[in-house]
C-alpha positions in Angstrom: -4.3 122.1 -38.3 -2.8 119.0 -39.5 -4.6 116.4 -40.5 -4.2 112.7 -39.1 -3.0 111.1 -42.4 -0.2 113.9 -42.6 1.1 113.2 -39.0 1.2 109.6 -40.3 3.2 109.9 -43.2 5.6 112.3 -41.4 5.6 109.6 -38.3 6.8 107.2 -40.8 9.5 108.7 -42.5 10.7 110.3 -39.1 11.0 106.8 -37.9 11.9 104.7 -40.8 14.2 102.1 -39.2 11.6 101.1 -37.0 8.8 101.3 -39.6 10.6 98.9 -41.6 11.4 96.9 -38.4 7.8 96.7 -37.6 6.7 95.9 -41.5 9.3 93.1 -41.2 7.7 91.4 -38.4 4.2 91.8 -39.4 5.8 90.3 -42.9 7.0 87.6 -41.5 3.9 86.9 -39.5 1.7 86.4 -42.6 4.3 84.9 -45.0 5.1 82.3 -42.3 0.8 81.5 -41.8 0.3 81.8 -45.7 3.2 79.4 -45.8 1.9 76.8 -43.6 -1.8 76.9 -44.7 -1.2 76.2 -48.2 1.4 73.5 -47.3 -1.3 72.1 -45.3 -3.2 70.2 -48.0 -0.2 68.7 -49.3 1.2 67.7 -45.9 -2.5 66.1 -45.0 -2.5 64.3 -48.6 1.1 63.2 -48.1 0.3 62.0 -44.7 -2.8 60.1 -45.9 -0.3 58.5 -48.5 2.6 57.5 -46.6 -0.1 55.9 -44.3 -1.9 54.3 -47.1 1.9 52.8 -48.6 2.6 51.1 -45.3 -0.8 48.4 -45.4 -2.7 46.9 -44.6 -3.2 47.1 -40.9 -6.3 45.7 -39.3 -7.0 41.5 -39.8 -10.5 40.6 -38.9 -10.9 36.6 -39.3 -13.7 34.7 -37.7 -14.3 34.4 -34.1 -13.1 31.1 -33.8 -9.7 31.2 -35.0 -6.7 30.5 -33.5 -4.4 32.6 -32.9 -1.6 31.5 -31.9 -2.0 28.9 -35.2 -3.4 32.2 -37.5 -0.1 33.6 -36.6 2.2 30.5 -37.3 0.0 29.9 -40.6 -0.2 33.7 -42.1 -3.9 33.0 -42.1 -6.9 31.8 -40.3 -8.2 27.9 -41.1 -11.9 29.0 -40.4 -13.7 30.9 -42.7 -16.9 33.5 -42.6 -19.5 34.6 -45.0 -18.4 36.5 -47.8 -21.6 39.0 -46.8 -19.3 40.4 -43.4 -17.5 43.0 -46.0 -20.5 43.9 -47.7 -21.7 44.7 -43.9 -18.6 46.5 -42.5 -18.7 48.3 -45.9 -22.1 49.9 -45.5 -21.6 51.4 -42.3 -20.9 54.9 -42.1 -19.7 55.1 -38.5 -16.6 52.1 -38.2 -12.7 53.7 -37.8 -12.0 50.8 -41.2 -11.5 52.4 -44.3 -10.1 49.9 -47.8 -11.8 46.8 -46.9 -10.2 43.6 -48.6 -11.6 40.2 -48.2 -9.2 37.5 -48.6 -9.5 33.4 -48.8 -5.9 31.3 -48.4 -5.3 28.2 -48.3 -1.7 26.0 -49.2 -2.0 24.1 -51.8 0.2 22.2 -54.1 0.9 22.7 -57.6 3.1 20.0 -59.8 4.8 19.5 -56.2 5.3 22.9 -55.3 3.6 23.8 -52.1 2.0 27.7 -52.3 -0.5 29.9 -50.7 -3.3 30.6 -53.1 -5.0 33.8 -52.4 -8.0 35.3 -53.6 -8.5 39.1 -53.2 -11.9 40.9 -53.7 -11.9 44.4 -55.0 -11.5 47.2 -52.3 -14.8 48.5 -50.2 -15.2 51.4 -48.6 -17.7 53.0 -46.0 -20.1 55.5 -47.6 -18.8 58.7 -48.5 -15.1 57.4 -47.5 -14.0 56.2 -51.5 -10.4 56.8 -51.9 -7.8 55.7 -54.5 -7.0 51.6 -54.2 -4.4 50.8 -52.6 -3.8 47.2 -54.4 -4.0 46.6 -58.1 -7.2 44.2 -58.5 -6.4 40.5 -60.4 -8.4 39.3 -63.2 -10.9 36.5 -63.1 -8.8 33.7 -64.9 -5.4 35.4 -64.0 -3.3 34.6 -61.4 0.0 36.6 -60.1 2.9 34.4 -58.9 5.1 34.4 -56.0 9.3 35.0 -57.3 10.0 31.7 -55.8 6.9 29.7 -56.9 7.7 31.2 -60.5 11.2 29.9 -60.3 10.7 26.7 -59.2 7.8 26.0 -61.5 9.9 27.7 -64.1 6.2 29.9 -65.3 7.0 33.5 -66.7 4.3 36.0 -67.4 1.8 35.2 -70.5 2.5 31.2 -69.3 -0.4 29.0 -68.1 -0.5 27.9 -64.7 -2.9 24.9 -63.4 -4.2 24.9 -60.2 -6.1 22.7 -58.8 -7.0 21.2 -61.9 -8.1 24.6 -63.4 -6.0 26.6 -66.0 -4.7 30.2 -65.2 -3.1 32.8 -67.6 0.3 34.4 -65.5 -0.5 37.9 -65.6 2.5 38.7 -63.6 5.0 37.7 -61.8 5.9 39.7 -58.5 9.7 40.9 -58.2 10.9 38.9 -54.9 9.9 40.1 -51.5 12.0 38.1 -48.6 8.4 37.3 -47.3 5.7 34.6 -47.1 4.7 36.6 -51.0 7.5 34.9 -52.7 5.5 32.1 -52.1 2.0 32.9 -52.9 -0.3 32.5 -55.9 -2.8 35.9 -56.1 -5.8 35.4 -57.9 -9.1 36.8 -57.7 -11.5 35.9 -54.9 -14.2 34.2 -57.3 -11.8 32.0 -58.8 -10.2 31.2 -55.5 -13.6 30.0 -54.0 -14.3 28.4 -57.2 -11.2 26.5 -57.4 -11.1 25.5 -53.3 -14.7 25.0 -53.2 -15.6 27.4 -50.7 -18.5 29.7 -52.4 -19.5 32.5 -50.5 -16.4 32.3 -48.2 -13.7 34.1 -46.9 -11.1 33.9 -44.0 -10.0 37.2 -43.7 -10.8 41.0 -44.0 -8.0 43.3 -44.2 -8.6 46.6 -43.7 -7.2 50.1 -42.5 -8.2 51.9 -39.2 -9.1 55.5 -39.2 -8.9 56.3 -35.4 -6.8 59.5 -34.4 -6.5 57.9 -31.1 -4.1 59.2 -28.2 -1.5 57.5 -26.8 -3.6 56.3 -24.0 -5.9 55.0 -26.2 -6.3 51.5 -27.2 -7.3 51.1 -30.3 -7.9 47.3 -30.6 -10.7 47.5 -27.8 -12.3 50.5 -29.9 -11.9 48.6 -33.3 -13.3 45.4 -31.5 -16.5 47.0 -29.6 -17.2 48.5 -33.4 -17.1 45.1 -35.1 -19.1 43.2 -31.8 -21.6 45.5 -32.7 -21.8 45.3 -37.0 -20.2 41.0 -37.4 -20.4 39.7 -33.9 -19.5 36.5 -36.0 -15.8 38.0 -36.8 -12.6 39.1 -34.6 -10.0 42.2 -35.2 -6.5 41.8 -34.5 -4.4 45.4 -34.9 -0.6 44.9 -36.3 0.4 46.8 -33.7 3.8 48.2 -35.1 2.0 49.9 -38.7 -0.9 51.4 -35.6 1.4 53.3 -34.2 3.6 54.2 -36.8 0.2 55.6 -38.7 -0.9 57.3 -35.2 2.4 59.0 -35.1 2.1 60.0 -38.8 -0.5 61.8 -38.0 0.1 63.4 -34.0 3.2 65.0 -36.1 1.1 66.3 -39.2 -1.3 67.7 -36.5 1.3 69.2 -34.2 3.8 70.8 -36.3 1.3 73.7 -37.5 -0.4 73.9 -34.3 2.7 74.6 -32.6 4.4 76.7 -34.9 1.9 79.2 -36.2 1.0 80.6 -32.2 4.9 80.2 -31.7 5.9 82.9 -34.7 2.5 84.9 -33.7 3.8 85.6 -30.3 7.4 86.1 -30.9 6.2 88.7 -33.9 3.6 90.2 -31.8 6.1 90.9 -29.0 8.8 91.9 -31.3 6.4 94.5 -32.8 4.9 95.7 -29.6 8.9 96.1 -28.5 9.0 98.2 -31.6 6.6 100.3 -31.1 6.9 100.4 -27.0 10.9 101.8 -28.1 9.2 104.6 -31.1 7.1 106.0 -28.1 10.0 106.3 -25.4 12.0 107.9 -28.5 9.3 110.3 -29.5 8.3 111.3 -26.0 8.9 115.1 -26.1 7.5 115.5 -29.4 4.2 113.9 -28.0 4.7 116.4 -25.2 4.8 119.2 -28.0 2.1 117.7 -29.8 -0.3 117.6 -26.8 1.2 121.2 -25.7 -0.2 122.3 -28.9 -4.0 121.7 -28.6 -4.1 117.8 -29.9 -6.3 115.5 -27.9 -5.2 111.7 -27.0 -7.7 110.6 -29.7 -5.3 112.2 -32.0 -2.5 110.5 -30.7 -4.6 107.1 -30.8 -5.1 108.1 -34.3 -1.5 108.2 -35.4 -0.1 105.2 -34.4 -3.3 103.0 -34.7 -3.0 104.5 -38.0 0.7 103.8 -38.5 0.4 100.0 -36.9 -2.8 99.5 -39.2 -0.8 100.8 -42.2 2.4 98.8 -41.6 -0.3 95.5 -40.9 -1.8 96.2 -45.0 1.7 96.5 -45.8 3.2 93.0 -44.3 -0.4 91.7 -45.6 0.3 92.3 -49.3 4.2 92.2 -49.2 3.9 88.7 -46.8 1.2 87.4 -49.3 3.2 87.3 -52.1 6.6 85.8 -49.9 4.9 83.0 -48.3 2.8 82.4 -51.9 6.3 82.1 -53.6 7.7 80.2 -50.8 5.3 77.3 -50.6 5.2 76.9 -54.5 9.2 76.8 -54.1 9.8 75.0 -51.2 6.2 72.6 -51.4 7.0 70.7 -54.1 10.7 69.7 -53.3 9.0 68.6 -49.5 5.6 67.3 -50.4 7.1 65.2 -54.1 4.1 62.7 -53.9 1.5 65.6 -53.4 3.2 68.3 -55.0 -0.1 69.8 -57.2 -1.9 70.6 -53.8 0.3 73.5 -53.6 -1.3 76.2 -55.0 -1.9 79.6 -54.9 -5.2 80.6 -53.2 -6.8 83.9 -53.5 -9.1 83.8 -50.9 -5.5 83.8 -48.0 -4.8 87.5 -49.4 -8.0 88.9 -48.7 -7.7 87.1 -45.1 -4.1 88.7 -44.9 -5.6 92.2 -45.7 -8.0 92.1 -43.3 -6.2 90.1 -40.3 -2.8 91.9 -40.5 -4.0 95.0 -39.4 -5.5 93.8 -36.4 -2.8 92.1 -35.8 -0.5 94.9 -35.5 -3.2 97.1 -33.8 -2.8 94.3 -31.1 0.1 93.7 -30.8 0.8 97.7 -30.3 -2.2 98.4 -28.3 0.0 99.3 -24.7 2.3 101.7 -26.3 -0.7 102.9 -28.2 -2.0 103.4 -24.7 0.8 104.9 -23.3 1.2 107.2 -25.5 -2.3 108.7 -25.0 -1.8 108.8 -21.7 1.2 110.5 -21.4 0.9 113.9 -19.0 2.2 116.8 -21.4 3.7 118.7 -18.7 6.1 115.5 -17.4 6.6 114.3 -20.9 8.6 118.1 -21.7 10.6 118.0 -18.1 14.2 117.7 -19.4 13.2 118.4 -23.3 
C-alpha cells in the first residue's frame, strides 16, 4: 500500500504547473506581509517625523487674550504663570506632546523695531520624551532675525544689546519670508529678565496627539483637556498643520490595513482556483484511487498534505523575497528612517507556521470535494 507522503510527492510532480502556480501565490502572500510589516516601523517613524518637521501646532495663551489682536500681533499681550507648562507637562493623559513656553514682546534696539522671544527647553508628558524638535538658545545668547541682522549690520560672534543688556550673536537665521526675519530668539530666563516679567509667559506651543476622525473636532477635545489641567489658559489649533498631521496619519494607518486583506483574498482565491482546477483535472484518478480500497481520509491526506507542503514552501522562499525587498526598496522610500528596516527573525518563524494554514484554507472546498467525490460517477466516461 502506498504511503501518504509517496502519493504526495507523486501528486506534485504529476502536477507541476499548478504546484508551482500554487507556491507562487502562497509566495507572494507572505513576501508581500513580510514586506509591509517590516516597512511598518519605518513608515510609523517617518510619519512621526514629517509630522514633527511641520510645527508647531497647538497655541495655548491665557484666557484673556484677544484674538482677533493675538492674531494681528503674532502673540498674545497677556501673559500667565510660567508654572502652566510644568502643569500640562506632568500629566500623563492630555493629546499635547513638545511643550514650549514662549514670552514676546516688540521691542526696539538702536531704532530697529524686533520681536524678542524667549524659548524654554521642550517638556513632555511622562513616558512621551521624544527627540527636540527646536535647537535650545543659550542663557546670554541670542539668535537674530536675517533682516534685524542686516539692518543692525550684527554677524554671528558680534554683541548685541538689548534692552540695555549685552548678548553674544550665536547665530544668525538664513531669511524666512516670515515674521522670523524679524525676531530676536533668546532664551526664556534672559527674556523675562531683560522685559521684567519673572515667572511669565504668553504662550505655550505645543503638538497635539489626537488620531481623531474627520468628524471630530479636535479644538473642543484639546480645550475640555486644558479646562480641566489650566482653566487659567486657552488653545487655539492652526487648523491647516491639524489636518495635514491627521491625514498623515489616516494614510500611514490605511495603506497596510487595506492592502494586506486585499493580496490575502486575491491569493487565497487564486490558490483555491488552483487547486479547485487540479481536482476537476485529476477526477478519474481519484475515481481509481477510491476504486482501489483508499478511504476519503486518504484523499484529505494528500492534498492537505500537498497545500500544507506548498504553504512551508512560499513560507521560506517568501521570507527571504519580502526580507530582501524591504531592505532594497525601504531605504530608497523611508530616507529619513531608513535603519528601522531590518531583518527580523521572529516573521520567519510566523511565516512557517501561518503559511500552511493559509493554504490549508484557502484549499479547504476542493479538499472537500475531493473526498466526497462518489467513485462510481467519478469513472463514468474514464
Amino acid at each position: 500500500m502506498m504511503h501518504t507522503p509517496r502519493l504526495i510527492g507523486q501528486e506534485i510532480t504529476h502536477a507541476r504547473l499548478n504546484t508551482i502556480l500554487s507556491a507562487l501565490a502562497a509566495c507572494l502572500a507572505v513576501a508581500m506581509c513580510v514586506f509591509l510589516v517590516m516597512t511598518q516601523a519605518a513608515a510609523r517613524r517617518e510619519t512621526r517625523r514629517v509630522m514633527r518637521d511641520m510645527g508647531f501646532n497647538v497655541r495655548i495663551v491665557p484666557r484673556e487674550t484677544d484674538a482677533a489682536r493675538m492674531y494681528l500681533e503674532g502673540y498674545s499681550e497677556h501673559t500667565m504663570p510660567f508654572e502652566v507648562v510644568h502643569r500640562l507637562a506632568e500629566q500623563d493623559t492630555i493629546a499635547y506632546n513638545h511643550l514650549v513656553a514662549t514670552l514676546q514682546q516688540r521691542v526696539d534696539i538702536d531704532g530697529v523695531s524686533a520681536v524678542l522671544t524667549g524659548v524654554s527647553g521642550e517638556l513632555f508628558p511622562p513616558g512621551r520624551k521624544k527627540p527636540p524638535m527646536s535647537s535650545a538658545v543659550e542663557l546670554g545668547t541670542v539668535h537674530v532675525g536675517y533682516e534685524v541682522a542686516q539692518r543692525l549690520g550684527v554677524r554671528r560672534r558680534d554683541t548685541l544689546t538689548v534692552m540695555g543688556e549685552p548678548f553674544r550673536v550665536a547665530r544668525v537665521t538664513p531669511q524666512s519670508g516670515s515674521i522670523d526675519d524679524m525676531r530676536v530668539l533668546t532664551s526664556l530666563e534672559d527674556a523675562q529678565r531683560v522685559l521684567g516679567l519673572i515667572g511669565q509667559v504668553n504662550e505655550i506651543k505645543a503638538i497635539d496627539c489626537l488620531c481623531l476622525t474627520p468628524d471630530e473636532d479636535p479644538q473642543a477635545i484639546l480645550r475640555a483637556e486644558l479646562q480641566r489641567v489650566a482653566p487659567e489658559a486657552n488653545v487655539y489649533l492652526v487648523s491647516d498643520m491639524a489636518e495635514a498631521r491627521a491625514r498623515q496619519r489616516r494614510s500611514t494607518e490605511t495603506y497596510a490595513r487595506v492592502l494586506v486583506p486585499v493580496v490575502l483574498v486575491v491569493c487565497a482565491a487564486w490558490l483555491c482556483v488552483l487547486s479547485a482546477l487540479n481536482v476537476r483535472a485529476r477526477r478519474g484518478e481519484l475515481g481509481v484511487l477510491r476504486a482501489l480500497g483508499y478511504g476519503s481520509g486518504t484523499v484529505v491526506a494528500l492534498f492537505a498534505g500537498k497545500a500544507a507542503l506548498i504553504g512551508l514552501v512560499a513560507a521560506a522562499v517568501g521570507y527571504g523575497a519580502g526580507t530582501a525587498a524591504a531592505l532594497v526598496a525601504g531605504p530608497a522610500v523611508f530616507e529619513v528612517t531608513a535603519k528601522a528596516v531590518r531583518p527580523d527573525g521572529a516573521l520567519l518563524g510566523l511565516s512557517l507556521l501561518l503559511a500552511p494554514a493559509f493554504t490549508l484554507v484557502a484549499s479547504f472546498v476542493p479538499i472537500v470535494m475531493a473526498a466526497s467525490q462518489d467513485p462510481a460517477v467519478a469513472l463514468v466516461g474514464e
